[in-house]
N, C-alpha and C positions, 0 to 999 in steps of 0.2 A: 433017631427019627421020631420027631413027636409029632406027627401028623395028627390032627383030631378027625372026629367023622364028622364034624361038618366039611372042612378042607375037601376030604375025599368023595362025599358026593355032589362038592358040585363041581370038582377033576372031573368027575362019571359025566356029569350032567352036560358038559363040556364037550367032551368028546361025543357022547351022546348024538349032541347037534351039528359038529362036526360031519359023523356020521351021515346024519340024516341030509345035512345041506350038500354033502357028497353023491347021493343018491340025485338026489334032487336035480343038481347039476345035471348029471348023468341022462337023467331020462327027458330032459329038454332038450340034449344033444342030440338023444338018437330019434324024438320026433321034430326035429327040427331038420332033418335029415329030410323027414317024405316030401315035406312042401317047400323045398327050399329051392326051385327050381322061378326063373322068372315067371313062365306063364299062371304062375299058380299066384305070383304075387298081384297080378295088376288086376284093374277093375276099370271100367268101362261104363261111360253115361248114355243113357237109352234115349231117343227124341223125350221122352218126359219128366229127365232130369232124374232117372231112379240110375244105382247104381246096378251094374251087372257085371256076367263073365264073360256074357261074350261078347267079340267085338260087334262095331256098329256094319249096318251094310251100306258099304260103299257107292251106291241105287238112288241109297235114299238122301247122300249128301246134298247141302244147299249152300252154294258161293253168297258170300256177303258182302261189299265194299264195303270198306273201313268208313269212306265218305260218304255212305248214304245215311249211318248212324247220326243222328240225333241226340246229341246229348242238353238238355236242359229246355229251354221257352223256345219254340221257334220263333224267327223273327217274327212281328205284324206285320201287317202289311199295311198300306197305308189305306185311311178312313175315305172311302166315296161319298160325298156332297148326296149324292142321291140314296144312297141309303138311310142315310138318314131323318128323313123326312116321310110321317108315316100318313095313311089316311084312315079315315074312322066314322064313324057316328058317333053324334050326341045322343047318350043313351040317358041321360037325367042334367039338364040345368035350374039351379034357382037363380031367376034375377034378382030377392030381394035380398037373399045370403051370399050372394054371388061367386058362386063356386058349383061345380059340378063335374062328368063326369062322362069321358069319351070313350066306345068299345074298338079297340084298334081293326082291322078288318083282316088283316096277316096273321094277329096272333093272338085274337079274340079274346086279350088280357083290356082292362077296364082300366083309365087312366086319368087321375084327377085332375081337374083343370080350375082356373081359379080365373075372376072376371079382368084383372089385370093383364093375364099373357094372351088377350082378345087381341087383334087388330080390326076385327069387325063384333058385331052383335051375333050372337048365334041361341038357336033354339033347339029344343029335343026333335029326333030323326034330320037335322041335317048333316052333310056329308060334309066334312072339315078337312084338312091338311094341320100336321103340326108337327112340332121333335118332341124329341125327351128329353129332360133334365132329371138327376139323379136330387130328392130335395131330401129332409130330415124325416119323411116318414114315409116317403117311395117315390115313384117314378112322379114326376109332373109332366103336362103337356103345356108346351111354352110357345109361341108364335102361332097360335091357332087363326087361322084362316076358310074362309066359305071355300069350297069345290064346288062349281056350276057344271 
C-alpha cells in the first residue's frame, strides 16, 4: 500500500463534503416538509398589482368584455367640413410686408397669415373665417375671408 499523504487527504477532504452535502440534503428535506402544503405555495395580486397571501375579495370583482378592450389606434372618425373652419381676429396685419397675424377665438392660439391666402382685403380688429394648413414653420391661415 503506497498511499502518500497527499492521496489521503484529499480521500478525507472527499468524504468530508460527502458528508457535509448529506446534511445538507437532509435539512432541506425536513424544512421542506413545513411549507410544502399548497396554500402556502400560491400568491395572490391585490387591485394594485402587488403580490399577497390572501386571496382577492370576491365584492370587489369587475367583469370585463373581451370586446370592449382596445388594442392599438382607435379608428377616426371622419373629418366634419365644419370644424374645420375657424373664426378669429386680426390681431396685427402689414400691407407693405404683406403678411400678418390672426388670434383664433376657440383657442386663443395666434395664427400666421400671409397676403396671398386673402380672398378679400382685411385690416387689424376684423373678424375673419379661415382653415389651417400645417406650413414648414407652423400652422398657416389659408382661405381667410371677412365675417360681417
Amino acid at each position: 500500500m503506497s498511499e502518500t499523504w497527499n492521496k489521503k487527504e484529499r480521500e478525507k477532504k472527499k468524504q468530508q463534503n460527502k458528508k457535509e452535502k448529506a446534511e445538507r440534503k437532509l435539512e432541506r428535506k425536513e424544512n421542506s416538509k413545513n411549507g410544502n402544503d399548497l396554500d402556502s405555495m400560491l400568491a395572490y395580486l391585490d387591485e394594485n398589482g402587488n403580490l399577497t397571501s390572501t386571496p382577492p375579495d370576491p365584492r370587489k370583482r369587475v367583469v370585463i368584455n373581451a370586446e370592449d378592450i382596445e388594442i392599438g389606434v382607435p379608428k377616426q372618425r371622419p373629418i366634419d367640413p365644419a370644424d374645420l373652419i375657424h373664426t378669429g381676429i386680426v390681431s396685427f396685419f402689414n400691407d407693405a410686408k404683406g403678411y400678418g397675424f390672426i388670434k383664433d377665438l376657440k383657442t386663443q392660439e395666434s395664427v400666421f397669415v400671409h397676403i396671398n391666402s386673402l380672398t378679400e382685403a382685411i385690416r387689424e380688429n376684423n373678424k375673419v373665417s379661415f382653415e389651417i394648413e400645417q406650413g414648414v414653420k407652423g400652422s398657416n391661415a389659408v382661405r381667410v375671408k371677412l365675417v360681417k
